[in-house]
VEXDREN-2710 file (C-alpha; in Angstrom, 1 decimal):
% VEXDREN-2710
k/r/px/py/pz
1/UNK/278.5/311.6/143.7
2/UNK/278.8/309.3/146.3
3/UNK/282.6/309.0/147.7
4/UNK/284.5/306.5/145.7
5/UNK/287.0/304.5/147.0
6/UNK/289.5/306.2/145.0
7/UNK/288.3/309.7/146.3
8/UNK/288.5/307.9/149.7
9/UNK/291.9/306.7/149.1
10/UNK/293.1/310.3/148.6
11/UNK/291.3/311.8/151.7
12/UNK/292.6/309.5/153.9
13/UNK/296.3/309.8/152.7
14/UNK/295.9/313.9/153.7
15/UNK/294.5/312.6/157.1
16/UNK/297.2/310.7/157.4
17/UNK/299.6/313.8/156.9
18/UNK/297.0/316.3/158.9
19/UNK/295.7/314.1/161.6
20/UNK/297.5/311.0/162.9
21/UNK/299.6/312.0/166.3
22/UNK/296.6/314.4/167.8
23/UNK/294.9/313.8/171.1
24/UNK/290.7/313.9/170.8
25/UNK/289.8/316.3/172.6
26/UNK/285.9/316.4/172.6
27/UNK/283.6/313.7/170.8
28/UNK/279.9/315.3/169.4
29/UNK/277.3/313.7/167.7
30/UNK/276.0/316.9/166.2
31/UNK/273.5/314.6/163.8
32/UNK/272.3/311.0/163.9
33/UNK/274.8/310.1/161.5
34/UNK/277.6/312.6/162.3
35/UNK/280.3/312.2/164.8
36/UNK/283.0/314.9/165.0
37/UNK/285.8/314.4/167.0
38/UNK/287.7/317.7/168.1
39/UNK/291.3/316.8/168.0
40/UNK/293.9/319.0/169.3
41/UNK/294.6/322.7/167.8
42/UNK/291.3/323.1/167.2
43/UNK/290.5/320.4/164.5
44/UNK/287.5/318.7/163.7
45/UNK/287.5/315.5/162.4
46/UNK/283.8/314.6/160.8
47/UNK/282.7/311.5/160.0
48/UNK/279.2/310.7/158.7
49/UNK/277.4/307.5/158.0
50/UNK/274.8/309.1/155.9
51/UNK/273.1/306.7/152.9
52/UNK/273.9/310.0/150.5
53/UNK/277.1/311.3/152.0
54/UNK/279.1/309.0/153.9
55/UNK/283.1/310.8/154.4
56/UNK/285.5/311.7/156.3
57/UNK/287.6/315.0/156.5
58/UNK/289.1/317.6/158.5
59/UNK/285.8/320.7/158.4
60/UNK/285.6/324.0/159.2
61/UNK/281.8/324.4/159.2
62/UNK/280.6/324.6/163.0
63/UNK/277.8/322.3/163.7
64/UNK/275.1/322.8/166.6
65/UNK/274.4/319.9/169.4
66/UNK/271.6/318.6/170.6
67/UNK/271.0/319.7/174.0
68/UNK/271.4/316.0/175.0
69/UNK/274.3/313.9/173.7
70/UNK/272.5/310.3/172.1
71/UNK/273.7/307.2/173.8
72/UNK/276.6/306.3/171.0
73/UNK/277.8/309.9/171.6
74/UNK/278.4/309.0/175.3
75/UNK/279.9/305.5/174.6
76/UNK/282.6/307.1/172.0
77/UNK/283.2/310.2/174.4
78/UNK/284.4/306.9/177.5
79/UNK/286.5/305.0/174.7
80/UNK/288.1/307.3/172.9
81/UNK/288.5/311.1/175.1
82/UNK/291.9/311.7/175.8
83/UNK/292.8/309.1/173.6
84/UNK/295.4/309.7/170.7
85/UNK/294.9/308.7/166.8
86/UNK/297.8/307.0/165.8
87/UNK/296.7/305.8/162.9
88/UNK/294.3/306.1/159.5
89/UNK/294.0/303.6/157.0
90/UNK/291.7/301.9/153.9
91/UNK/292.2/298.4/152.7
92/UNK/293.3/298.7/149.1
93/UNK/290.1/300.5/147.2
94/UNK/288.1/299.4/150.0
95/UNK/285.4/302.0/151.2
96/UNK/285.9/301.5/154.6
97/UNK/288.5/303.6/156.7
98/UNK/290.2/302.5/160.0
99/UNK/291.1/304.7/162.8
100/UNK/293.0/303.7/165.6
101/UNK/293.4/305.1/169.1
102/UNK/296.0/304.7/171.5
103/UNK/293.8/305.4/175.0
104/UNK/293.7/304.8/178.4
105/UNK/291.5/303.0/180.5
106/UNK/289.9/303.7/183.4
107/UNK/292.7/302.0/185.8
108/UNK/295.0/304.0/183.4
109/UNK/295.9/300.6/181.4
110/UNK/297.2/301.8/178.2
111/UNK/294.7/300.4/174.9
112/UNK/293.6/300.2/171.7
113/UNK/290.4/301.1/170.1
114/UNK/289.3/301.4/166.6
115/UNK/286.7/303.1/165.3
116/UNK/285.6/302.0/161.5
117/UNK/284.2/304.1/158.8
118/UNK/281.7/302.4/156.1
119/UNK/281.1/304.4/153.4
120/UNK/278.7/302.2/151.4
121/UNK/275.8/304.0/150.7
122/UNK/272.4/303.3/152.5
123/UNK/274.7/300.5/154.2
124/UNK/277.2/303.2/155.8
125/UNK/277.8/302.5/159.0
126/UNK/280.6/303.8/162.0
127/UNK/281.6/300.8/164.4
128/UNK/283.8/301.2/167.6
129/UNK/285.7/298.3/168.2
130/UNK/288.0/297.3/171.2
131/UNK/291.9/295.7/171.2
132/UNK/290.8/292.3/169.8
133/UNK/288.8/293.9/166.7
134/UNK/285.5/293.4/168.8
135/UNK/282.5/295.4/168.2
136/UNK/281.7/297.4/171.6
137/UNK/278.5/299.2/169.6
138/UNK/277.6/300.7/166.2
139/UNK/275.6/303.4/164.7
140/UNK/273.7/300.7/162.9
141/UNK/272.7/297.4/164.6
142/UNK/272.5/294.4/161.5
143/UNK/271.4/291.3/162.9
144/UNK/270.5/288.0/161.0
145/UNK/267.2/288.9/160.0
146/UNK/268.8/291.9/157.9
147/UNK/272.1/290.4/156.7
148/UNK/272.3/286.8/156.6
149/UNK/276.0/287.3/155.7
150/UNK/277.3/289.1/158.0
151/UNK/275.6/290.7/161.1
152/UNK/277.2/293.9/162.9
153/UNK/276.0/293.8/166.8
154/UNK/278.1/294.2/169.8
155/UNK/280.4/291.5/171.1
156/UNK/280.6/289.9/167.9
157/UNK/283.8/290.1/165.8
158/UNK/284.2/293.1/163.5
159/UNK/284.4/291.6/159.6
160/UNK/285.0/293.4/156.6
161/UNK/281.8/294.1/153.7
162/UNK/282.0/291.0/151.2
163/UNK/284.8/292.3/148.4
164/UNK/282.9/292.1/144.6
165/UNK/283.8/289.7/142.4
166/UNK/285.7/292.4/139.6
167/UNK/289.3/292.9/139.0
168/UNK/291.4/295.7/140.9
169/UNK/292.0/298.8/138.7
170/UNK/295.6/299.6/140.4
171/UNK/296.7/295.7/139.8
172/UNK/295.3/294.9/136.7
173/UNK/298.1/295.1/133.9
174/UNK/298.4/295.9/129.8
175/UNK/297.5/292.4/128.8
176/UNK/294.8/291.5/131.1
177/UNK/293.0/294.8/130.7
178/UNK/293.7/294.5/126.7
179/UNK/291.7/291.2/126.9
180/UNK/289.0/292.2/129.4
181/UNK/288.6/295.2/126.6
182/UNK/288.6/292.6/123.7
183/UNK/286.1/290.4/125.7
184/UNK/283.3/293.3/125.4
185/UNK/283.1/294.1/122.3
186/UNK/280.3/297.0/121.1
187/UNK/279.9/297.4/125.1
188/UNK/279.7/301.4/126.3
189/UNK/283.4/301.8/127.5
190/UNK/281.8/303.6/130.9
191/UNK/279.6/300.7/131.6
192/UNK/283.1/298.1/130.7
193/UNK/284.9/300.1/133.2
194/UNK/282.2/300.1/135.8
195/UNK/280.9/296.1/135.2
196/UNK/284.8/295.3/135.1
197/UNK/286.1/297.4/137.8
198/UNK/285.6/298.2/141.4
199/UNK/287.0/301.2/143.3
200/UNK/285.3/303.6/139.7
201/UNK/282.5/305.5/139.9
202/UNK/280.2/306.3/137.4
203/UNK/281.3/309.6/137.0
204/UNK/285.3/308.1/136.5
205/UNK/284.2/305.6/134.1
206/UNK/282.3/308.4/132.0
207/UNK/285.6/310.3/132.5
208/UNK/287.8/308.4/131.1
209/UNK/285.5/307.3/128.3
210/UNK/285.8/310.8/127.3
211/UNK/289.3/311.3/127.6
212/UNK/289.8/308.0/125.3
213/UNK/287.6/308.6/122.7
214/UNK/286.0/312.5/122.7
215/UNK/282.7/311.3/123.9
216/UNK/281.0/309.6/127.4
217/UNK/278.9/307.6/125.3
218/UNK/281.8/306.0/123.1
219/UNK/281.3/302.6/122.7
220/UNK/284.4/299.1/122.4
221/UNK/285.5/297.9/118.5
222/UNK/287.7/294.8/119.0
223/UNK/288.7/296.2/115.1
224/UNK/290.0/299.5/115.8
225/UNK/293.1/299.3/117.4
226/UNK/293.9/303.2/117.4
227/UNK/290.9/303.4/120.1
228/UNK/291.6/300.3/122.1
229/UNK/295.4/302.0/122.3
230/UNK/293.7/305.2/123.1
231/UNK/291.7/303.6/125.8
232/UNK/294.5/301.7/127.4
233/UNK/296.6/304.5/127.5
234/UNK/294.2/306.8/129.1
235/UNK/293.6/303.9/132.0
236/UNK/297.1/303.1/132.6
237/UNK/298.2/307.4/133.0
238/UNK/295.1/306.9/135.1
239/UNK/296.2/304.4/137.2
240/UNK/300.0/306.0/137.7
241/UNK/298.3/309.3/138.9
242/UNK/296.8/307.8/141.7
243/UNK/299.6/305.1/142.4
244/UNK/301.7/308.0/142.8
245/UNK/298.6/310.4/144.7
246/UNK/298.9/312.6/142.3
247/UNK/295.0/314.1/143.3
248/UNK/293.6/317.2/142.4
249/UNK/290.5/317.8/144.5
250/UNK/287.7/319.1/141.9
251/UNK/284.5/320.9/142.4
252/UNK/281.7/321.0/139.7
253/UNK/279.4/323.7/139.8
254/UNK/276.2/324.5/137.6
255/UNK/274.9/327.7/138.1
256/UNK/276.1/328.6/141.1
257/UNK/274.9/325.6/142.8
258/UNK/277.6/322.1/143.8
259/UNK/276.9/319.2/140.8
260/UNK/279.4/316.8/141.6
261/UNK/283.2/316.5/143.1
262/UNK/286.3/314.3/142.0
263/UNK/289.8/313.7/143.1
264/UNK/291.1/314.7/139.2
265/UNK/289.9/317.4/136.6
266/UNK/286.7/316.7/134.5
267/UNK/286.1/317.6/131.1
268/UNK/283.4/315.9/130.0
269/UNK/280.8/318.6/131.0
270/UNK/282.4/321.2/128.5
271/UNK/281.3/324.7/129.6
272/UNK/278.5/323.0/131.0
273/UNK/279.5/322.7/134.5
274/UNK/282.4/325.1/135.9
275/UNK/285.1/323.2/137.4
276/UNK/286.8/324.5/141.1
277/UNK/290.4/323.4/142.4
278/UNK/290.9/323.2/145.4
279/UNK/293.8/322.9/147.8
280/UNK/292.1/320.1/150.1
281/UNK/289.8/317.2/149.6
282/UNK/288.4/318.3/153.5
283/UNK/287.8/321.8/152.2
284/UNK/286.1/320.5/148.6
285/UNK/283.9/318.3/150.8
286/UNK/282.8/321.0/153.3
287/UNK/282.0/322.9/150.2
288/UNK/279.8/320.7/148.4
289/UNK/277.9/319.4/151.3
290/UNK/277.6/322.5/153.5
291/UNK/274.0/323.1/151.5
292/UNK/273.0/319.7/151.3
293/UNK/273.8/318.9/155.7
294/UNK/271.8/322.0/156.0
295/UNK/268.8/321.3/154.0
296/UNK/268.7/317.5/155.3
297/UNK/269.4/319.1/159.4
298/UNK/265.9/321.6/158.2
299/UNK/264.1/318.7/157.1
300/UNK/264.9/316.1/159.8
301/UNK/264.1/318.6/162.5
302/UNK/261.2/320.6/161.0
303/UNK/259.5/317.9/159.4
304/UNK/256.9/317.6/161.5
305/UNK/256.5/321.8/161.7
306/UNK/256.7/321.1/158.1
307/UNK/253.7/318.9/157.8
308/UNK/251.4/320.8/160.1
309/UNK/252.0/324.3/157.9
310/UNK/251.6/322.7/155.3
311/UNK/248.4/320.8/156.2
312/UNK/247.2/324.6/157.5
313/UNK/248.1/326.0/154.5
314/UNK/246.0/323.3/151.9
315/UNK/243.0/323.5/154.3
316/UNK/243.2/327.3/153.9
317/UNK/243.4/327.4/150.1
318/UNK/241.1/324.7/149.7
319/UNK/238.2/327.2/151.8
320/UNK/239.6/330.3/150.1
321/UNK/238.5/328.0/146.7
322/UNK/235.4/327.7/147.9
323/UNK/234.5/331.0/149.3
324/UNK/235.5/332.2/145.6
325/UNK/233.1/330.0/144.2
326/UNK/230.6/331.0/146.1
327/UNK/231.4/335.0/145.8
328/UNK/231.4/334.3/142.3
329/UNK/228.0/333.0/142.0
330/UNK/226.4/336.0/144.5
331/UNK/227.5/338.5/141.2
332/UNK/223.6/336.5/139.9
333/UNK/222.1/338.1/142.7
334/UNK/220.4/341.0/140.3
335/UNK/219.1/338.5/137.7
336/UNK/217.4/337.1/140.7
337/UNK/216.1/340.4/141.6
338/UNK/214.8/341.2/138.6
339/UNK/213.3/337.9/138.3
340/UNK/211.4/338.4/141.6
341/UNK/210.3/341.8/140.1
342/UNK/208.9/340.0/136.9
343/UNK/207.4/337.7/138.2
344/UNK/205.4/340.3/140.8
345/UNK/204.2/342.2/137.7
346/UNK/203.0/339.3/135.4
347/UNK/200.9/337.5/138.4
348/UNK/197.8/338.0/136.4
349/UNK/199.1/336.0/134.2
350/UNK/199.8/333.2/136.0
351/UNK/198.4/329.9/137.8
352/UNK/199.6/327.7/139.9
353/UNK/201.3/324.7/138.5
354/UNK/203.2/326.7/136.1
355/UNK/207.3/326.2/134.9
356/UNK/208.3/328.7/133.2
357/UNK/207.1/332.6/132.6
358/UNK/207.7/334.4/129.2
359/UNK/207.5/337.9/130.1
360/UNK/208.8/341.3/128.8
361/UNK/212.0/342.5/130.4
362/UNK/210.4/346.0/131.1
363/UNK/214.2/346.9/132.4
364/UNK/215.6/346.8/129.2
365/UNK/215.7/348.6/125.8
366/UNK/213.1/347.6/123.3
367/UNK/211.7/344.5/126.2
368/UNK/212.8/341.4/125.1
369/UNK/211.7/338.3/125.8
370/UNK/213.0/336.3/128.7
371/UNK/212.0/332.7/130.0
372/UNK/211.9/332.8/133.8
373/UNK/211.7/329.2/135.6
374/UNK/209.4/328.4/137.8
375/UNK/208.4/325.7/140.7
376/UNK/205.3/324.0/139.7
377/UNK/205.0/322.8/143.3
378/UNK/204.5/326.9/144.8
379/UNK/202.4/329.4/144.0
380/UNK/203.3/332.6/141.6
381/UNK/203.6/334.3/144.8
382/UNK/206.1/332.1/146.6
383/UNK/208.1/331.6/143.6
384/UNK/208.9/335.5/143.4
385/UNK/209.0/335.1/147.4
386/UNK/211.6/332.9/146.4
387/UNK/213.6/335.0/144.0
388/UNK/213.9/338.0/146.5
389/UNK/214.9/335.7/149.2
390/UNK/218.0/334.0/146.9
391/UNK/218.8/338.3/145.9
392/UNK/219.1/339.2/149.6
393/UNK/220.9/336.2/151.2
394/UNK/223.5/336.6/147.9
395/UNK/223.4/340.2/148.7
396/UNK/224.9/339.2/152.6
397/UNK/226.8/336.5/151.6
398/UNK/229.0/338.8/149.7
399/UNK/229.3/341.3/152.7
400/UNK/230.2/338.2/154.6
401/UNK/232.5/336.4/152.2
402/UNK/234.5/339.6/151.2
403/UNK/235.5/339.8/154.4
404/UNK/236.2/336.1/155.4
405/UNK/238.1/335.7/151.9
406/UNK/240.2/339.2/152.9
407/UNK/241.2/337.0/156.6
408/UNK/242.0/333.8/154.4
409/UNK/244.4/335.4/152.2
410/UNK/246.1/337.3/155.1
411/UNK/246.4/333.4/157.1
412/UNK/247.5/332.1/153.8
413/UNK/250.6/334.8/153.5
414/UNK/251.4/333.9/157.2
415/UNK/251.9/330.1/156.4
416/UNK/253.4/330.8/153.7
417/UNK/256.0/333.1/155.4
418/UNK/256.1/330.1/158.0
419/UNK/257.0/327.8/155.6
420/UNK/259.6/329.6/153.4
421/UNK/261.0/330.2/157.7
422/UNK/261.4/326.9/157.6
423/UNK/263.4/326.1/154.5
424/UNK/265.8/328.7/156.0
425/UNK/266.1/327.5/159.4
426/UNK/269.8/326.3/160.5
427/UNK/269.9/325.8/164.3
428/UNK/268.0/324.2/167.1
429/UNK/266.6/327.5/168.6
430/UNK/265.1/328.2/165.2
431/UNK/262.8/325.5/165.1
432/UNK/261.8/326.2/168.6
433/UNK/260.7/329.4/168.1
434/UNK/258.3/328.5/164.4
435/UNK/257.0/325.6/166.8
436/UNK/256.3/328.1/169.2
437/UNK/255.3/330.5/166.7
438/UNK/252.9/327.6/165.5
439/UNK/251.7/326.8/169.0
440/UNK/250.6/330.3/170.0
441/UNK/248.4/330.3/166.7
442/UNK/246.3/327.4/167.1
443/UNK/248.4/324.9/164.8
444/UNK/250.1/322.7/166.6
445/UNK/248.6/320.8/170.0
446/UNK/249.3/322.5/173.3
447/UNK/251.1/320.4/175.8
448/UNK/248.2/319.7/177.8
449/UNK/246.8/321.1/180.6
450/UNK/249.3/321.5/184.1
451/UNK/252.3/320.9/181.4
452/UNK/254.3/324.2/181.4
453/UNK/256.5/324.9/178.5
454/UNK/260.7/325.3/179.2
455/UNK/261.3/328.9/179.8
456/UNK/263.6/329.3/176.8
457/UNK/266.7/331.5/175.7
458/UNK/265.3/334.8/173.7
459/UNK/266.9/333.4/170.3
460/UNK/269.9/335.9/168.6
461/UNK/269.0/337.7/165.0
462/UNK/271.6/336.8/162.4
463/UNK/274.2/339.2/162.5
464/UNK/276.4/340.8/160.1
465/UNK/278.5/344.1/159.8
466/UNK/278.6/346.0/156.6
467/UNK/281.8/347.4/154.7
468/UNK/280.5/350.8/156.0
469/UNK/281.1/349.7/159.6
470/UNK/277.1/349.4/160.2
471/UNK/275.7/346.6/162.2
472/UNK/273.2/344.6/160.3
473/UNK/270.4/342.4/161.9
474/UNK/268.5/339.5/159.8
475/UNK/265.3/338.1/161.5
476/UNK/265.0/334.1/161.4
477/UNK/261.6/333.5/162.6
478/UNK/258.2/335.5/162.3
479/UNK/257.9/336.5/165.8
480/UNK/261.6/337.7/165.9
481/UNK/261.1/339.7/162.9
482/UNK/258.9/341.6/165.2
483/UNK/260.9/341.9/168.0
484/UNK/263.7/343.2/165.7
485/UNK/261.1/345.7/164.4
486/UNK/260.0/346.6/167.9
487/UNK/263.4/347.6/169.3
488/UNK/265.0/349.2/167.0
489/UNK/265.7/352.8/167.0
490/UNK/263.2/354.3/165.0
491/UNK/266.3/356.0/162.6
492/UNK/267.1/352.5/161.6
493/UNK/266.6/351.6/158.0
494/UNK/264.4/348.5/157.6
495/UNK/264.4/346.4/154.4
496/UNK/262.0/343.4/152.8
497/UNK/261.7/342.2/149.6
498/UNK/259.1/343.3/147.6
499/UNK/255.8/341.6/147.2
500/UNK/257.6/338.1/148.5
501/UNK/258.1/336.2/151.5
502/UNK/261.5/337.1/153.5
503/UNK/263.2/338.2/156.4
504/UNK/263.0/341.2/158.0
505/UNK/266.5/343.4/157.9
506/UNK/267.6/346.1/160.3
507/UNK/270.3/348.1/159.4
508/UNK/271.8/349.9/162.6
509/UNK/272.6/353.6/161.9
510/UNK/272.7/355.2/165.1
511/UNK/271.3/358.4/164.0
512/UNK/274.1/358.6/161.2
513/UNK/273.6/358.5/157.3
514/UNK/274.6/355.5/156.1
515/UNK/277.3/354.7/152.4
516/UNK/275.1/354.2/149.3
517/UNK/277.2/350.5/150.1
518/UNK/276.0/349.9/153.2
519/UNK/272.3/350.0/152.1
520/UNK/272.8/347.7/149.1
521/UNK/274.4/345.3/151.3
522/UNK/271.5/345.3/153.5
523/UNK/269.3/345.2/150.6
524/UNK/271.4/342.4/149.1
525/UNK/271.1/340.5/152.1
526/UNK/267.1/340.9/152.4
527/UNK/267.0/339.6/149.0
528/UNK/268.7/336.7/150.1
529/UNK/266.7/335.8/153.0
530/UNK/263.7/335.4/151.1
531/UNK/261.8/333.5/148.4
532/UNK/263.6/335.3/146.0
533/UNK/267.1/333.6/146.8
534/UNK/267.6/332.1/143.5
535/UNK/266.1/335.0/141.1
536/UNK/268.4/336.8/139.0
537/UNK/267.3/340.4/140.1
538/UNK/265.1/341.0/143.2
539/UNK/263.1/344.3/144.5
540/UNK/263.9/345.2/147.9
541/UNK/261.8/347.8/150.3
542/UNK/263.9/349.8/152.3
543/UNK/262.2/352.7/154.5
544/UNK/262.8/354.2/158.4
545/UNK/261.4/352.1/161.1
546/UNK/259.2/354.9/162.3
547/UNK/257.4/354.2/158.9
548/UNK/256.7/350.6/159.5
549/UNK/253.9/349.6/161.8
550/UNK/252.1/346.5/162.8
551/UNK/248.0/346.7/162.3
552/UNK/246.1/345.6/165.3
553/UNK/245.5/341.9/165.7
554/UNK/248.1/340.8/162.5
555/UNK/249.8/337.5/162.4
556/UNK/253.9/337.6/163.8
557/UNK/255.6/339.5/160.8
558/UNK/253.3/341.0/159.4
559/UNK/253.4/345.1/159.0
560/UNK/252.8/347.4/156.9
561/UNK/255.2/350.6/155.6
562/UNK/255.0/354.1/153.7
563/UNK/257.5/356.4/152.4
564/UNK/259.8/353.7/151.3
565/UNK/262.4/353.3/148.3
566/UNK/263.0/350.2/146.2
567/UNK/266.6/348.3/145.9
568/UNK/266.9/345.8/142.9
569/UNK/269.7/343.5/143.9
570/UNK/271.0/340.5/142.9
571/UNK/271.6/337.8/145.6
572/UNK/274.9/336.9/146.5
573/UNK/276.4/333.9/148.9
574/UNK/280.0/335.2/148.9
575/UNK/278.7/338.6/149.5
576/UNK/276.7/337.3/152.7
577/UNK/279.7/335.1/153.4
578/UNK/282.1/338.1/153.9
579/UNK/279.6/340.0/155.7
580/UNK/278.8/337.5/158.6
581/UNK/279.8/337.9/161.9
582/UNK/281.3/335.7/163.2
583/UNK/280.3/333.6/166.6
END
């Protein structure tokens, strides 16, 4: 869900607590939309202006930079370096934070600055403003064309969003709420708290709907006063909790994977959805975006790698459709043949002009029948001249498309393998080598001629270390999944999934024998790394290296192995979370 101003309300009351007094240390703008300010003792403060997940908490996920800092990056590192956050705060059930800076300027004239949050969906923005509440810049220029209302551009004064026209949740009391209530009779009590209300999400309002009456889909009686009573009293123990920050940071998960996140327990789901406590509202945020900021990081940056594999890939099936077509119709080429044959052996019986030829089929038991066509337009001659041509060019074609279709299959598994890189890609140097990758194979544009490409950084392997004690190397891209194939010792154990695209995995034994543990951990983490992520049960290859070779003139990744065993593993996160190194 997005972050509700109530949800808001409790993070910024822990910030309060964590982060007001600390000095900012270093600002990064490791995204478009993300700014993190290291504050000191090592803390990073995130904010994000994102349409889907505008926050802001404390994180202990590292985030890669850009190699160049954008320009707002620069103008928050002059304001607000050195500079010491003396306060956080949210107008009431507002979804905009404040945080202010006591800094110095470049005399060494103490100031203020203020740097302002908007979590408001596709209209999030993150506004720096000086000691008089002016803007100096935003993520997010709105001038008069967009907003007619109010526009958000530098030397203007900052204002607050418009505040909607519904009543206050934390002010309303018994008697107005009781009449609001009355007034919407046979109305869905979610969508009375939600039309009634600001500060409530959808999620809330469907909450407390539940608690009230059993159901999320209950709906108002004006005539039954034990629900109206039910309802009121499941607001009002609502509206204490939070008056009194009574929060309990929530996670709800459904199979495995983050459904939504609250600041009190949910119930409506049932076993449905398993609900998480935690400790933190920065570490229940961290955890439910961590997947989502990667995937949105992969398709930001790859997109355009994206696209082009993809566009490979459909022209490659599309031709591999079409060379089966035609394979399929050379398996005709002996009817032709035998029509040729025919036709040679009945030419006494045949003038020119003629469309058809009734003839025994000599070939077969008991010589039926069979109705050759003919072109009136050629002789008998030329049309069996032109059944033996159509038999011998099907009888090449096939030589020829066997062999194309054989290529096409083995370009098809390599852009496949490209693209299920890509959907695992995480940092910067990972895109740079598939584009690379890409560029070396024909499918992206060259630079142009005289342009030489930045001599770049031989990218790391992901690294991990088994309970055994024995390193373990993932590849991330194609071409380093030969390089980790090509240097290892040839004792190593090697691992891939089975018959699906995935990383290659080295696990370093150094000549020893390795725990029964060590190998399923490797093997675990192969099936991770692969399309197989989300399968229940996954068949992973594991053989020596010396067994694995690459065949002359293959695509980056691709090899072949004998003398191997098979692992069936189940993926596991927290398994691959405890085994990763750690940078």
């Amino acid at each position: 869900m997005p972050l509700d101003a109530v949800c808001l309300t409790g993070v910024v009351r822990e910030l309060q607590r964590s982060a007001v007094g600390a000095r900012v240390e270093k600002v990064q703008q490791p995204a478009r939309d993300q700014i993190v300010l290291t504050l000191r003792g090592n803390r990073r403060l995130l904010l994000c202006a994102g349409a889907n997940q505008a926050r802001i908490h404390l994180t202990a996920q590292p985030r890669e930079n850009p190699a160049a800092p954008p320009m707002f990056c620069m103008l928050l590192r002059k304001h607000l370096s050195g500079g010491v956050l003396t306060e956080i705060t949210q107008p009431s059930l507002e979804r905009v934070v404040f945080l202010t800076f006591q800094v110095l300027s470049e005399l060494g004239e103490p100031g203020r600055r203020q740097l302002v949050l908007e979590c408001m969906g596709r209209r999030s923005n993150l506004v720096l403003l000086d000691g008089e509440g002016r803007i100096i810049d935003c993520l997010r220029r709105v001038d008069l064309e967009m907003n007619q209302q109010r526009q958000v551009l530098p030397g203007l004064f900052y204002r607050m969003p418009p505040a909607l026209s519904k009543e206050d949740p934390l002010a309303v009391g018994r008697e107005s709420f009781a009449a609001l209530a009355c007034g919407a009779d046979g109305k869905a009590i979610d969508d009375f708290l939600l039309d009634d209300f600001f500060g409530l999400s959808p999620l809330i309002c469907r909450e407390l709907a539940f608690r009230a009456c059993g159901e999320t889909d209950g709906r108002l009686d004006a005539g039954d006063e034990g629900l109206l009573e039910r309802l009121e009293n499941t607001f009002f123990d609502w509206q204490d909790a939070v008056k009194e920050n009574r929060f309990s940071p929530t996670l709800l998960q459904r199979e495995g994977k983050p459904l939504d996140f609250s600041y009190c327990p949910i119930g409506q789901y049932g076993p449905a959805a398993e609900v998480i406590s935690f400790d933190t509202f920065s570490a229940l945020l961290d955890a439910f975006y961590e997947a989502r900021d990667r995937q949105e990081r992969s398709r930001q940056r790859g997109q355009d790698l994206h696209r082009a594999a993809l566009t490979a890939r459909d022209r490659v099936a599309r031709k591999i459709a079409l060379q089966e077509q035609e394979l399929a119709e050379t398996e005709q080429r002996e009817t032709w043949r035998l029509c040729g044959e025919l036709i040679t052996a009945n030419l006494y019986r045949l003038g020119r002009g003629e469309t058809m030829l009734r003839a025994e089929n000599y070939y077969e038991e008991g010589c039926p029948q069979v109705e050759i066509p003919l072109d009136g337009l050629l002789t008998p001659q030329e049309n069996a001249a032109r059944y033996f041509r159509r038999y011998q060019k099907a009888k090449t074609a096939r030589l020829h498309l066997t062999e194309q279709l054989e290529k096409g299959r083995g370009e098809l598994a390599y852009l496949n393998s490209v693209l299920d890189e890509l959907s695992r890609a995480e940092l910067e140097q990972d895109f740079l080598d598939i584009r690379a990758e890409l560029a070396a194979a024909g499918y992206l544009r060259g630079q142009g001629r005289g342009k030489r490409e930045p001599r770049r950084a031989a990218s790391r392997p992901r690294e991990f270390r088994s309970s055994g004690g024995f390193r373990i190397l993932v590849g991330r891209s194609n071409t380093q999944n030969d390089r980790l194939v090509r240097e290892a010792d040839k004792r190593d154990l090697w691992f891939h999934t089975q018959k699906i695209h995935g990383s290659h995995v080295i696990l370093c034994t150094g000549g020893q024998t390795p725990d029964d543990r060590s190998v399923t951990e490797a093997a675990t983490l192969a099936a991770w790394f692969s399309q197989g992520q989300e399968s229940h049960l996954v068949p992973v290859d594991y053989t020596q290296v010396k067994n694995v070779k690459k065949p002359a003139g293959a695509r980056p990744g691709m090899v072949t192995y004998t003398t191997y065993q098979t692992a069936f593993v189940r993926p596991d996160k927290a398994l691959v979370q405890a085994l990763a190194v750690s940078k």
